[in-house]
TORKOL-4160 file (C-alpha; in steps of 0.2 Angstrom, whole numbers, padded with zeros to 4 digits, m for minus):
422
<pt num="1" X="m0143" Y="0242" Z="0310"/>
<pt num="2" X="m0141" Y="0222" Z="0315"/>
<pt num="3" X="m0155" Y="0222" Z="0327"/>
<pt num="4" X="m0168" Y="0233" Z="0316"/>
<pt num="5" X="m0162" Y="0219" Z="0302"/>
<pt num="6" X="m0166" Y="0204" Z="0314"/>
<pt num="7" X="m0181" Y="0211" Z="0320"/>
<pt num="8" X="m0189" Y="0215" Z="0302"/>
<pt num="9" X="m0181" Y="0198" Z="0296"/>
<pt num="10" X="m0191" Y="0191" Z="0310"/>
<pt num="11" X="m0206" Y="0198" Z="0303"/>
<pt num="12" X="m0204" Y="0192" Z="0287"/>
<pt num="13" X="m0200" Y="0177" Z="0289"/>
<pt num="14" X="m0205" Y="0169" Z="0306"/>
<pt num="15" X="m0217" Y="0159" Z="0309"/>
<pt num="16" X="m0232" Y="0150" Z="0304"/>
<pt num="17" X="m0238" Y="0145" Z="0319"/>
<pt num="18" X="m0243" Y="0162" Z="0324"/>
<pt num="19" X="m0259" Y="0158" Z="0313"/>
<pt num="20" X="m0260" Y="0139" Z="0317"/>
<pt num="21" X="m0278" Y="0142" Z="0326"/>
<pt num="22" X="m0285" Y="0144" Z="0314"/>
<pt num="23" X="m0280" Y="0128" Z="0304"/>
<pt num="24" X="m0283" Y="0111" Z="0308"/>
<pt num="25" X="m0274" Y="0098" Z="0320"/>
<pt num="26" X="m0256" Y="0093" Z="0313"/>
<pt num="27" X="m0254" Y="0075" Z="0309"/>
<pt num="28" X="m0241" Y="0064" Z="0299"/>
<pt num="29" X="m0251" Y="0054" Z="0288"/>
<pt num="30" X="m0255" Y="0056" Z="0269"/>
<pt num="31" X="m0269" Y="0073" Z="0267"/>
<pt num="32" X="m0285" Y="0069" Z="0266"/>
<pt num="33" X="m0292" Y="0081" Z="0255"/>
<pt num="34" X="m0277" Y="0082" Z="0242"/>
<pt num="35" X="m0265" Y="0072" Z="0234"/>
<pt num="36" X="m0247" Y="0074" Z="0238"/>
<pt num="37" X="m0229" Y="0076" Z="0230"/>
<pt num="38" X="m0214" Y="0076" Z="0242"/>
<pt num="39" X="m0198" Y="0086" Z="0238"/>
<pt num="40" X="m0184" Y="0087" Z="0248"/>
<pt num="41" X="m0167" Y="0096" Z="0249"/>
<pt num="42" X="m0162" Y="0089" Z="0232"/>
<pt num="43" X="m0177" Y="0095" Z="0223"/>
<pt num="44" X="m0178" Y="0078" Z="0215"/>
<pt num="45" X="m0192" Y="0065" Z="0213"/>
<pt num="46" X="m0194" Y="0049" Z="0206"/>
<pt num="47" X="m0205" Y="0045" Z="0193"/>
<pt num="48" X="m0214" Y="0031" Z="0205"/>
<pt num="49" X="m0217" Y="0046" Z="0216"/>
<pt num="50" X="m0226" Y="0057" Z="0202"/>
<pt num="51" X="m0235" Y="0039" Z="0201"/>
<pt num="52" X="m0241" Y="0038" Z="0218"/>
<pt num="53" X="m0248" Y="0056" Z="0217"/>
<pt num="54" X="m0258" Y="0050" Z="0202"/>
<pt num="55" X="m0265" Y="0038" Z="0212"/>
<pt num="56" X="m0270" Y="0047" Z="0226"/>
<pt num="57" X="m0277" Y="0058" Z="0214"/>
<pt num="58" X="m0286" Y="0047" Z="0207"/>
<pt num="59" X="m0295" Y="0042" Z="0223"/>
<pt num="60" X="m0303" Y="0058" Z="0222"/>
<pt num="61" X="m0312" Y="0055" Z="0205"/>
<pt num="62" X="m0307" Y="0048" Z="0188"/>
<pt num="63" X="m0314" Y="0064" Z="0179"/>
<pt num="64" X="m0311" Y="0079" Z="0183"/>
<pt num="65" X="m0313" Y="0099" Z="0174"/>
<pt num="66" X="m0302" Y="0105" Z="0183"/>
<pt num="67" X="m0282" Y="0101" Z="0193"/>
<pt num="68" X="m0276" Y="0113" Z="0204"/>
<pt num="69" X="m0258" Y="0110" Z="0210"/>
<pt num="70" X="m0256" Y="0120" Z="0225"/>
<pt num="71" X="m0238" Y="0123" Z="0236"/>
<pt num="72" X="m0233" Y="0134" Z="0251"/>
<pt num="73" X="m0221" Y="0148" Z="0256"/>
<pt num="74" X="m0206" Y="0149" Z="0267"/>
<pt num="75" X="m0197" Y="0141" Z="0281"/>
<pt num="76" X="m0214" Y="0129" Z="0284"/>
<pt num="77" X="m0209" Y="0110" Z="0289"/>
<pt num="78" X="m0221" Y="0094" Z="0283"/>
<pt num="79" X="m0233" Y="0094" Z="0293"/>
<pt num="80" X="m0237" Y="0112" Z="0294"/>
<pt num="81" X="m0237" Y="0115" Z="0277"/>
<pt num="82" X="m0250" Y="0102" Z="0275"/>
<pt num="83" X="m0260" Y="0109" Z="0287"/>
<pt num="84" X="m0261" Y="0125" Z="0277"/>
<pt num="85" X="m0263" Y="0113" Z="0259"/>
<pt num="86" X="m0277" Y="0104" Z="0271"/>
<pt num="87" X="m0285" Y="0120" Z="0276"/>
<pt num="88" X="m0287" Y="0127" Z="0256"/>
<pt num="89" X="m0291" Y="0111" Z="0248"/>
<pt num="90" X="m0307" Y="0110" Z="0260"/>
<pt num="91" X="m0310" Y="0129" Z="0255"/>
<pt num="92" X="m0309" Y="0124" Z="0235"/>
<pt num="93" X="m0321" Y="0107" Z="0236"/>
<pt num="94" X="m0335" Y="0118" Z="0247"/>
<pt num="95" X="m0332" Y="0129" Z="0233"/>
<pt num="96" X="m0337" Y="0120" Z="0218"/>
<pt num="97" X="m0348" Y="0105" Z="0227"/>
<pt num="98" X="m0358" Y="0118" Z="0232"/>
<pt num="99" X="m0359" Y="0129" Z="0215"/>
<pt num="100" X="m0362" Y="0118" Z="0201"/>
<pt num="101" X="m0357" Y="0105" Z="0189"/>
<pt num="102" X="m0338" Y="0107" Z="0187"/>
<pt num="103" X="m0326" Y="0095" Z="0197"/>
<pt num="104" X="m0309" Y="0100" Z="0204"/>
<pt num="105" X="m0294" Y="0088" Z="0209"/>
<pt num="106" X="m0281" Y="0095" Z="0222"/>
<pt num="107" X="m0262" Y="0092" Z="0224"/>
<pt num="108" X="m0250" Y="0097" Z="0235"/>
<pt num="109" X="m0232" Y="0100" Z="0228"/>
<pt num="110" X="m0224" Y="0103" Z="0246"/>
<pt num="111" X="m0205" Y="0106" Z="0246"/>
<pt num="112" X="m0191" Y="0106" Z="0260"/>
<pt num="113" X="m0193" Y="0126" Z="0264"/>
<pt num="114" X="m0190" Y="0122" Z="0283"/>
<pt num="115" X="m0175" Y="0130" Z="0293"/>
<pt num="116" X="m0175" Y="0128" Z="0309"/>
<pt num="117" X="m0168" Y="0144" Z="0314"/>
<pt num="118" X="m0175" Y="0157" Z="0325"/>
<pt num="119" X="m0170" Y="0172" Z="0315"/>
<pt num="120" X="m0164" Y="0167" Z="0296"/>
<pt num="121" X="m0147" Y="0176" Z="0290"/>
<pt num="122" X="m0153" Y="0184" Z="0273"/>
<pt num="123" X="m0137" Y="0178" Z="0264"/>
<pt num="124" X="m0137" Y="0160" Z="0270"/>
<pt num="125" X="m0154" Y="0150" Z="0271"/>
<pt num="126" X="m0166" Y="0160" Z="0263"/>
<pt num="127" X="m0155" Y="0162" Z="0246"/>
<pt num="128" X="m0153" Y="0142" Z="0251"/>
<pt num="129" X="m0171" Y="0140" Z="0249"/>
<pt num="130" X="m0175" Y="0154" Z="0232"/>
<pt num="131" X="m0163" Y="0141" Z="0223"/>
<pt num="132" X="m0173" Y="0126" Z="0231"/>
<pt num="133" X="m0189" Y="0131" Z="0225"/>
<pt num="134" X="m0184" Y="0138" Z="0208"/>
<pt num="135" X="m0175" Y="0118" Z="0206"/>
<pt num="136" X="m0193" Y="0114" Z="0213"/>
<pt num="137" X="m0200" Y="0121" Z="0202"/>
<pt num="138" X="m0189" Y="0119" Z="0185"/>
<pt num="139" X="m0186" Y="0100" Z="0191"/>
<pt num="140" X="m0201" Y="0092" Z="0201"/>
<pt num="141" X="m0213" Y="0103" Z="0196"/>
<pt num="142" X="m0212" Y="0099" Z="0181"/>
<pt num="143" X="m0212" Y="0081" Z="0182"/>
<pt num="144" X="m0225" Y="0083" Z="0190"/>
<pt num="145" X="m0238" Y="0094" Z="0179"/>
<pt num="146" X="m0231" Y="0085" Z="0162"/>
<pt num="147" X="m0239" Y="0068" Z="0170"/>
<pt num="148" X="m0254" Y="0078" Z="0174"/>
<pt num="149" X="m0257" Y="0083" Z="0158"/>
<pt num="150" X="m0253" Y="0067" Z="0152"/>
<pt num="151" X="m0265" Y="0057" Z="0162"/>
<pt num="152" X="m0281" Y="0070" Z="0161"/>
<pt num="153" X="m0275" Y="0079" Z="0143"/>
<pt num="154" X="m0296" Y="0084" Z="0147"/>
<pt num="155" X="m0295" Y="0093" Z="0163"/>
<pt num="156" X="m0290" Y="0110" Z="0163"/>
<pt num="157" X="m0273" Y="0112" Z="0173"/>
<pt num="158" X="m0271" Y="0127" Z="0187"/>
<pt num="159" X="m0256" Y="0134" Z="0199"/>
<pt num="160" X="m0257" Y="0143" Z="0215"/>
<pt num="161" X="m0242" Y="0146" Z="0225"/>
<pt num="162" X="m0241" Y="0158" Z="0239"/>
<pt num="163" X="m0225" Y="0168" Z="0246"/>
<pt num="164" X="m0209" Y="0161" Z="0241"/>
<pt num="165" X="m0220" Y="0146" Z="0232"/>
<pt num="166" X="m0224" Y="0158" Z="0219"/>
<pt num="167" X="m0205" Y="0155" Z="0214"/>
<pt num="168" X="m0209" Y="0135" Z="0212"/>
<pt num="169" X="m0223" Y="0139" Z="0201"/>
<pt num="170" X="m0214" Y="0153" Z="0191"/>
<pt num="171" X="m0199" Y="0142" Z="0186"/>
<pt num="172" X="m0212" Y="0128" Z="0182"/>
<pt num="173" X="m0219" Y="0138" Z="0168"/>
<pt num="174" X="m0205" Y="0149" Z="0162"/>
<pt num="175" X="m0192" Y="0138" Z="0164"/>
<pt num="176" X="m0182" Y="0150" Z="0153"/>
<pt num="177" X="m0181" Y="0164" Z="0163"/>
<pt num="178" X="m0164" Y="0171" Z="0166"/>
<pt num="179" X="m0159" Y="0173" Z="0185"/>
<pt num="180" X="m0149" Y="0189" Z="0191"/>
<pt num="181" X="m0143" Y="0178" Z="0205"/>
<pt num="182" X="m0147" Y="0161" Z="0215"/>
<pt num="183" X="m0148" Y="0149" Z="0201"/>
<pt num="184" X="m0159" Y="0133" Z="0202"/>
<pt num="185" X="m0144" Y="0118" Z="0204"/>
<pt num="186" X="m0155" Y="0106" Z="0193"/>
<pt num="187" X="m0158" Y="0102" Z="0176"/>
<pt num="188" X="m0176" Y="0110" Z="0167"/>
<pt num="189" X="m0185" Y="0093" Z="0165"/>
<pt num="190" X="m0194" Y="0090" Z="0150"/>
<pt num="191" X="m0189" Y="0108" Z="0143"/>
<pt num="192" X="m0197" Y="0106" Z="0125"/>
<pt num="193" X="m0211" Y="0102" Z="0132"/>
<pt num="194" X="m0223" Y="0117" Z="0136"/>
<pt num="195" X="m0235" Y="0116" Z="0152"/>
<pt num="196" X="m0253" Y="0126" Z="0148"/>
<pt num="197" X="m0263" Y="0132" Z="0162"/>
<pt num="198" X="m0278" Y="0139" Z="0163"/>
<pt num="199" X="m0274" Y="0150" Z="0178"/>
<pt num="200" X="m0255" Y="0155" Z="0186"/>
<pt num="201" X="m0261" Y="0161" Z="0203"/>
<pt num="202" X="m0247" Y="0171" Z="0212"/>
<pt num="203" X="m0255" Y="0174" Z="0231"/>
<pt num="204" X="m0242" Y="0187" Z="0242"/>
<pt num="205" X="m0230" Y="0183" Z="0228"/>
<pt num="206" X="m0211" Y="0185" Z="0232"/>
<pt num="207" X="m0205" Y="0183" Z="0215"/>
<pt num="208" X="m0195" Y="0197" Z="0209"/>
<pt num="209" X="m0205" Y="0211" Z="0202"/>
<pt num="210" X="m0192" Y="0212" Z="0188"/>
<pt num="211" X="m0189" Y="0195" Z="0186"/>
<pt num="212" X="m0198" Y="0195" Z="0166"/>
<pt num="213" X="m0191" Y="0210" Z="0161"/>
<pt num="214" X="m0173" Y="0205" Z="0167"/>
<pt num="215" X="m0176" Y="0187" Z="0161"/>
<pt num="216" X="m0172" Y="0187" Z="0142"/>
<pt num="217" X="m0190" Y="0180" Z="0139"/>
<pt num="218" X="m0203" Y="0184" Z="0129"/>
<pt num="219" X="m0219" Y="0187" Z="0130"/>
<pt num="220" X="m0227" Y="0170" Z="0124"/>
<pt num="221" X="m0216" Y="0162" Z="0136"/>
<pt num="222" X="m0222" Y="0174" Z="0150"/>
<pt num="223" X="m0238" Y="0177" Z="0148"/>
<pt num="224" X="m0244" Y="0165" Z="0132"/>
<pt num="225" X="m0244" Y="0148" Z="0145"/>
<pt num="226" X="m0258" Y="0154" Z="0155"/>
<pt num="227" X="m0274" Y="0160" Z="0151"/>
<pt num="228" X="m0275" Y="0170" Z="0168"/>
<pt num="229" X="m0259" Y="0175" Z="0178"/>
<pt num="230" X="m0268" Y="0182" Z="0193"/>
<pt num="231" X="m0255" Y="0189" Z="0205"/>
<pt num="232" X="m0261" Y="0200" Z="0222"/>
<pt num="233" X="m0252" Y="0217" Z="0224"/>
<pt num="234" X="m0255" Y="0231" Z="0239"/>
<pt num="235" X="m0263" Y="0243" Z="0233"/>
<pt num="236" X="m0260" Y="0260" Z="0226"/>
<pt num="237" X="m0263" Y="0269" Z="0242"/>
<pt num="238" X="m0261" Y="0254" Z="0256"/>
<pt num="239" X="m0275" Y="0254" Z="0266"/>
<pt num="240" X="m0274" Y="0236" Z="0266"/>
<pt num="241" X="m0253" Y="0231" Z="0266"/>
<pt num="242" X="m0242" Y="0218" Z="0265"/>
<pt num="243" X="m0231" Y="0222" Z="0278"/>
<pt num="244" X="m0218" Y="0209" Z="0278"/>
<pt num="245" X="m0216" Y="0213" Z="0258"/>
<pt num="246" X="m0218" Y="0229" Z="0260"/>
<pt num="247" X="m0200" Y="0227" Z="0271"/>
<pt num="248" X="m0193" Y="0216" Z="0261"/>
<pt num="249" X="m0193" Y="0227" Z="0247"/>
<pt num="250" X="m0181" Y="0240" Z="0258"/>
<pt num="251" X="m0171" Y="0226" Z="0263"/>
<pt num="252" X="m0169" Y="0211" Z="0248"/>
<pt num="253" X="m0179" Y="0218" Z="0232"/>
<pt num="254" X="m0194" Y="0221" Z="0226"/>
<pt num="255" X="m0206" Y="0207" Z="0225"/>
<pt num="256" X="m0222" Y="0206" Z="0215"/>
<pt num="257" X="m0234" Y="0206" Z="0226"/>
<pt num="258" X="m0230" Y="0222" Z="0230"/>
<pt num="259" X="m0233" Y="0233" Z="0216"/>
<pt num="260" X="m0235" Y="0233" Z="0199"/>
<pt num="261" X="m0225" Y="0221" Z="0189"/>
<pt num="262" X="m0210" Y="0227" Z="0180"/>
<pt num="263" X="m0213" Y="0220" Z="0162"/>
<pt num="264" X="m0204" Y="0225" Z="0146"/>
<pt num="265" X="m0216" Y="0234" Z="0133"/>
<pt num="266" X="m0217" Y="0217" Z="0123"/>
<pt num="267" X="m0223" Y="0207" Z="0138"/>
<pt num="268" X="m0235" Y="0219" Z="0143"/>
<pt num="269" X="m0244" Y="0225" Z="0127"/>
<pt num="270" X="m0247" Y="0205" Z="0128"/>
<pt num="271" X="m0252" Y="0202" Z="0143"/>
<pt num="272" X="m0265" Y="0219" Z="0145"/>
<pt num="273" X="m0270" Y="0217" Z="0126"/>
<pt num="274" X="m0275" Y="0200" Z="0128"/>
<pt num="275" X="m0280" Y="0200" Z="0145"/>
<pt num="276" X="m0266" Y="0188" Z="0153"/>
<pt num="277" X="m0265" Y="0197" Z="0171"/>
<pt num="278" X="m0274" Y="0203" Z="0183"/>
<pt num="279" X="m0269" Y="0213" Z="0198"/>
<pt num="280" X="m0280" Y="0209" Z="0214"/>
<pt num="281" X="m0277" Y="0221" Z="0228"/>
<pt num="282" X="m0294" Y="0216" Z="0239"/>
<pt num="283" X="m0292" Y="0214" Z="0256"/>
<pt num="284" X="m0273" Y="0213" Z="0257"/>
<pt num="285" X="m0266" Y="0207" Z="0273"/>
<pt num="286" X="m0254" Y="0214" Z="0283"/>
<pt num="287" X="m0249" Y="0197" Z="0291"/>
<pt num="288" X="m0242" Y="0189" Z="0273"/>
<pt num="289" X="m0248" Y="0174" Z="0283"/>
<pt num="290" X="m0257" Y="0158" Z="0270"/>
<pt num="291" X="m0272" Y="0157" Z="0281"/>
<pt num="292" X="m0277" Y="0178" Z="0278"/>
<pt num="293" X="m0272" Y="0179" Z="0260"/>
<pt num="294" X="m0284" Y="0164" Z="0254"/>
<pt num="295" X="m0299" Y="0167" Z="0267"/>
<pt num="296" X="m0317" Y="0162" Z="0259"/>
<pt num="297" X="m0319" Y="0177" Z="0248"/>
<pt num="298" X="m0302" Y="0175" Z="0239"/>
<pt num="299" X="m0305" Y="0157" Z="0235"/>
<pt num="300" X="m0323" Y="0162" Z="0230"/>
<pt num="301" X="m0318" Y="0174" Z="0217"/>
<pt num="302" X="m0301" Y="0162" Z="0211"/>
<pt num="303" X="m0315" Y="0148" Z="0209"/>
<pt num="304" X="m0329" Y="0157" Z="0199"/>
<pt num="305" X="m0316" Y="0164" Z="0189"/>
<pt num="306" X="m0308" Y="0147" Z="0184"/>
<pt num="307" X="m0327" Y="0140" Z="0182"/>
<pt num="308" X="m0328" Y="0155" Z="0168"/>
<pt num="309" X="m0312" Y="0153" Z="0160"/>
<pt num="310" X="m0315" Y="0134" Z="0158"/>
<pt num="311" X="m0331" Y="0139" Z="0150"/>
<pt num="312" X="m0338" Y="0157" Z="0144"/>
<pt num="313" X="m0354" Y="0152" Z="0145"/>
<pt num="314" X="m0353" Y="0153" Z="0166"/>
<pt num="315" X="m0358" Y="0167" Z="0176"/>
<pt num="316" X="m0344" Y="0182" Z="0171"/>
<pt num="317" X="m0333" Y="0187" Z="0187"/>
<pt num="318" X="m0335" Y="0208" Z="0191"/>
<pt num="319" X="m0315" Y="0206" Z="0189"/>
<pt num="320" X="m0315" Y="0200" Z="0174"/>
<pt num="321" X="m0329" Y="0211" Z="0166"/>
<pt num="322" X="m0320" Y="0228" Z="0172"/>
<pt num="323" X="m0307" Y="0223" Z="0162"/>
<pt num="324" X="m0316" Y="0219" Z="0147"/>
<pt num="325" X="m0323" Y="0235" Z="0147"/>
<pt num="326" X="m0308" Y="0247" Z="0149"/>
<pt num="327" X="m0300" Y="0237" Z="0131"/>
<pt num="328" X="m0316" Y="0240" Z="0125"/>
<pt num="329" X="m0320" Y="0258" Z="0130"/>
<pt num="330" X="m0317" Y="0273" Z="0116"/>
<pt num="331" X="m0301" Y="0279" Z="0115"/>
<pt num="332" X="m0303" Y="0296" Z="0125"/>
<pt num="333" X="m0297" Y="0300" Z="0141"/>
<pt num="334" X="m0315" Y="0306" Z="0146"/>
<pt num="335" X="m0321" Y="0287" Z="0144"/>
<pt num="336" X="m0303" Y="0281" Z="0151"/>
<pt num="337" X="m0299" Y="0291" Z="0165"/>
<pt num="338" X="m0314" Y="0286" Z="0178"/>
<pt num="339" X="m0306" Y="0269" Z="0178"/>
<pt num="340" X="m0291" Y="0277" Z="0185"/>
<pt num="341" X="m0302" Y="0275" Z="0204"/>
<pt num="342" X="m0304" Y="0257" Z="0204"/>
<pt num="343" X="m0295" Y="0242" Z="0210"/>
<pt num="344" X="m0274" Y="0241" Z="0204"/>
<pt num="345" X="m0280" Y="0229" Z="0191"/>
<pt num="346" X="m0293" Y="0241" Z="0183"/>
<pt num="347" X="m0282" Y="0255" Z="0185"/>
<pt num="348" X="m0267" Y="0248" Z="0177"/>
<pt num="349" X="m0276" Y="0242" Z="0162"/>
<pt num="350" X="m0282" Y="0260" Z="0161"/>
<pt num="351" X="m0263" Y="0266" Z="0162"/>
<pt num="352" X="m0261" Y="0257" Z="0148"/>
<pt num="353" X="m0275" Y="0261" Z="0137"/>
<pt num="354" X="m0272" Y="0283" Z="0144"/>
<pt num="355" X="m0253" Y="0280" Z="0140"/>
<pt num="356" X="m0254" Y="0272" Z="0122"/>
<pt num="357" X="m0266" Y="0286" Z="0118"/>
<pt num="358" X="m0255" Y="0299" Z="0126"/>
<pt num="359" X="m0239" Y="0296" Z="0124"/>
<pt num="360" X="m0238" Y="0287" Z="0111"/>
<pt num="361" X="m0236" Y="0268" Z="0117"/>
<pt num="362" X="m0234" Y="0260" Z="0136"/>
<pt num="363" X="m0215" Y="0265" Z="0137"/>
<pt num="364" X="m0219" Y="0275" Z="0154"/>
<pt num="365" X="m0227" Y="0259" Z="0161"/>
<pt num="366" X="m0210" Y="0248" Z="0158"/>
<pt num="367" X="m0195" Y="0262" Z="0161"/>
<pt num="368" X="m0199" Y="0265" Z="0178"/>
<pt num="369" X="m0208" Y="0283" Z="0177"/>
<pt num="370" X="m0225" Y="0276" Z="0182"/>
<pt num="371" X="m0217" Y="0266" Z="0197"/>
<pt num="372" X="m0209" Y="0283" Z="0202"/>
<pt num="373" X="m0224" Y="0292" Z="0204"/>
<pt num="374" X="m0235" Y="0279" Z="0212"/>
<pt num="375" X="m0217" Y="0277" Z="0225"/>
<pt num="376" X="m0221" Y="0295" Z="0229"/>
<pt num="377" X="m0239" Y="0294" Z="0230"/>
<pt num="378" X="m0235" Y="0282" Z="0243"/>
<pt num="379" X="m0223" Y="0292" Z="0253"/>
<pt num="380" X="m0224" Y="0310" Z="0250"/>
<pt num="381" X="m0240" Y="0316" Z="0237"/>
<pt num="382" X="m0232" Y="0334" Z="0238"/>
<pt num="383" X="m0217" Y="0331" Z="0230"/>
<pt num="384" X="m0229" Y="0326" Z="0213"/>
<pt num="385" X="m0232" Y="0345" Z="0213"/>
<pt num="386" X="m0215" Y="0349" Z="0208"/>
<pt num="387" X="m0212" Y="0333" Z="0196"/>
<pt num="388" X="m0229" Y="0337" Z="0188"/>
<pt num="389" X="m0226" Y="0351" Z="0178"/>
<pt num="390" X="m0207" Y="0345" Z="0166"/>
<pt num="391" X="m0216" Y="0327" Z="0168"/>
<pt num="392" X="m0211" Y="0318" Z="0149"/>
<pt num="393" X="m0227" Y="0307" Z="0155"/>
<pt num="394" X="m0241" Y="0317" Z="0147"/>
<pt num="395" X="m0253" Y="0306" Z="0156"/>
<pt num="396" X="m0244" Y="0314" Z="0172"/>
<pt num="397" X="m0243" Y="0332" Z="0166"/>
<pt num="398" X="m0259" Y="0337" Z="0163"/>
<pt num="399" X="m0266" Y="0329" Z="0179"/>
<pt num="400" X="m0276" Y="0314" Z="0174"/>
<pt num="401" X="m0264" Y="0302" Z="0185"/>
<pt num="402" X="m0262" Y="0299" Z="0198"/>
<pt num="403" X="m0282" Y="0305" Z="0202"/>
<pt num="404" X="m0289" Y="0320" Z="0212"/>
<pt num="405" X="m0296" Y="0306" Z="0222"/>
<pt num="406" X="m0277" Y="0298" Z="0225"/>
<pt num="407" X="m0270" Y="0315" Z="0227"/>
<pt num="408" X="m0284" Y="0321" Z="0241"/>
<pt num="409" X="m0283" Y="0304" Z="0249"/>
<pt num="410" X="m0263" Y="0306" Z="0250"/>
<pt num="411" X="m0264" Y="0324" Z="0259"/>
<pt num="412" X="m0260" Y="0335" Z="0243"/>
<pt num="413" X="m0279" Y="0341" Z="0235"/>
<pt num="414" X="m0279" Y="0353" Z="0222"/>
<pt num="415" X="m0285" Y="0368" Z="0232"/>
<pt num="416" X="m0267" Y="0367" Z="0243"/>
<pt num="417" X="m0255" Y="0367" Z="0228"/>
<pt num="418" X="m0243" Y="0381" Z="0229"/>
<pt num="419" X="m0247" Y="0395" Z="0215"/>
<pt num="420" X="m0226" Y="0391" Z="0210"/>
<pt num="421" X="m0232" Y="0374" Z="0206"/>
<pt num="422" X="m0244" Y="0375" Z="0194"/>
């Protein structure tokens, strides 16, 4: 069991330089394309640090529609996490030079995620590093983004973290959260003070899937602070996977990014009703690596939906439209149901809309029921022929999910159900 351990630890954690062809040279100066915060092991900053960032910032423009403050993932030391920060920042300023009017300032919030080890003992540095970047996060962070808004109150302010950085960005914004476990060691800064995004970007995120419902927040704290959490997630039926989260979740938890979010039924009746969160299962990596979660078409879609939610009037994203149409499609499950076959985040919304209208509100979405079914769609599609028929989730029982589509795809079309099963 300790060598299969090591080796799937080795997997999920090591390394970055695997990818590094594709990024560019290392070097030890100041980024050229973003400004940048430095946090160490302490998860403290001064205040003529946040300063200097500004400043750097500043050389990139004096206005700007729109801040994105970007960090990294795990066990990545300076210089290679600024060549990842390097690498997306060139990808976001082709993005919106080349595609209209709106102007984007970039900063790095890089922390001490570094180990040095060859193989890293799940109960000593990792666990180390979660409580550095939630203090990352509930400290530095927030120092950070409270200047930002300060200095530019006109621009609109975004997150994007990826892997383990999804926990700095998640303590930034719900410092209130309740953790089961591996507490952040510093003081929230500023905590009456609220930080408003315009989008909370959660790429390969390693978060908890739990972590809201378990967290004794609510669901303006959760989902009220952005106007778009979009968080990827391997889909239904992984054709595309996350292999490394996809093993951490036998191995440490569940994380988000690796199927649908745990929420309590306040949270999500928020965040579907008022279109808070998107699920974005395209083109899912099996790598987890930076460079193959945020390649050109990613970072297209993140831009041109920031570009929209700063102002309606720009072009409408396809992801956004879908699920603007499932809230506003009649409430019958002929209307709802063909949704069911689209991306994770059309189909959960569609979950929710079958699920209200069904059984009586989204109860099967927050108590594990759904989760159980799409665990055994995953692994064994026959087994649903014997849960179907005593399902309490009607939405289950009389067929409508999971799909004919999802059951034929999983080896178990209708035509091969047993007689004693039906």
């Amino acid at each position: 069991m300790r060598t299969l351990t090591q080796f799937l630890l080795l997997l999920l954690f090591l390394t970055p330089v695997l990818a590094e062809e594709d990024l560019p040279i290392k070097h030890d100066g100041k980024p050229s394309n973003y400004a940048q915060l430095w946090v160490d092991e302490t998860a403290t900053v001064t205040d003529a640090a946040v300063n200097e960032t500004l400043s750097d910032l500043a050389r990139q423009g004096q206005e700007f529609d729109h801040i994105l403050v970007m960090t990294h993932g795990f066990d990545l030391d300076e210089q290679t996490s600024t060549q990842q920060l390097e690498w997306l920042s060139d990808k976001f300023l082709r993005e919106f030079h080349s595609k209209g009017a709106q102007k984007i300032g970039l900063v790095g919030l890089q922390w001490h995620s570094a180990t040095g080890a060859l193989i890293v003992p799940i109960g000593g540095d990792y666990l180390r590093k979660i409580a550095l970047a939630r203090s990352a996060g509930r400290g530095p962070a927030r120092q950070l983004l409270l200047a930002l808004q300060s200095r530019y109150p006109k621009a609109h302010l975004s997150l994007l973290g990826h892997s383990t950085g999804c926990d700095v960005m998640t303590a930034a914004v719900v410092p209130e959260v309740q953790y089961d476990g591996t507490e952040p060691f510093v003081p929230t800064y500023k905590p009456e003070q609220p930080i408003k995004v315009l989008m909370h970007a959660l790429i390969g995120s390693d978060v908890e899937y739990d972590l809201y419902a378990k967290g004794k927040v609510n669901a303006e704290q959760t989902f009220g602070r952005a106007e778009l959490t979009w968080q990827t997630m391997v889909p239904l039926q992984p054709d595309d996977m996350d292999e490394v989260l996809i093993l951490r979740s036998h191995f440490i938890g569940r994380p988000a990014g690796g199927q649908f979010p745990k929420l309590t039924m306040e949270q999500l009746d928020y965040a579907v009703s008022k279109r808070r969160l998107f699920l974005d299962s395209e083109v899912i990596p099996r790598s987890h690596y930076f460079v193959d979660y945020l390649k050109d078409e990613r970072v297209a879609r993140i831009s041109d939906t920031l570009k929209f939610l700063a102002n309606p009037n720009a072009p409408k994203p396809g992801e956004i439209e879908q699920l603007e149409k499932v809230l506003a499609a009649p409430d019958n499950v002929k209307s709802l149901a063909p949704y069911l076959d689209e991306n994770s985040g059309t189909t959960f919304y569609a979950l929710w809309r079958l699920e209200r209208l069904l059984c009586g509100s989204s109860v099967h979405l927050t108590d594990g029921t759904i989760q159980d079914i799409v665990d055994t769609l995953r692994t064994y599609t026959q087994k649903l022929w014997r849960q179907q028929k005593h399902s309490k989730c009607v939405t289950f029982r009389e067929g409508i999910f999971p799909t004919e589509k999802m059951m034929t795809k999983g080896g178990a079309p209708p035509w091969a159900r047993p007689k004693k099963w039906k």
